[in-house]
C-alpha positions, 0 to 999 in steps of 0.5 A, a space after each residue: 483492509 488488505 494491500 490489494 484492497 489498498 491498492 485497489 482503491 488508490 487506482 479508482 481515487 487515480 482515475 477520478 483525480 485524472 479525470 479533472 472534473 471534480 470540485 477543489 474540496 473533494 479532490 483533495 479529500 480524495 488525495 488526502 484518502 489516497 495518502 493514507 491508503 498509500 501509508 498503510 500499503 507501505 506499512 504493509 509491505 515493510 511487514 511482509 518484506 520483514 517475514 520474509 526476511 526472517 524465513 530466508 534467514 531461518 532456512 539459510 540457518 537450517 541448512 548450516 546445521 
């Protein structure tokens, strides 16, 4: 799975939760889903936010030299 994807499907999980139609047992299912989507979109955006860090730093390195 990607962020995107992540993302994605919070969005689609959203719109059914906002709709309000849905029995108590799948709404929270579907929150509870949307959670753990929300955690590894998280997760992933530390990693990303992390390299790039690291590059910046490297490049800022480079240039000293």
């Amino acid at each position: 799975m990607t962020y995107e994807d992540a993302i994605k499907e919070i969005e689609e999980i959203i719109l059914k939760l906002e709709n309000g139609n849905l029995p108590l047992a799948e709404a929270q299912t579907l929150f509870e889903r949307a959670s753990e989507l929300s955690k590894f979109a998280q997760e992933e955006l530390k990693k990303t936010t992390g390299k790039l860090y690291q590059i910046k730093k490297d490049l800022e390195q480079e240039e000293e030299v």
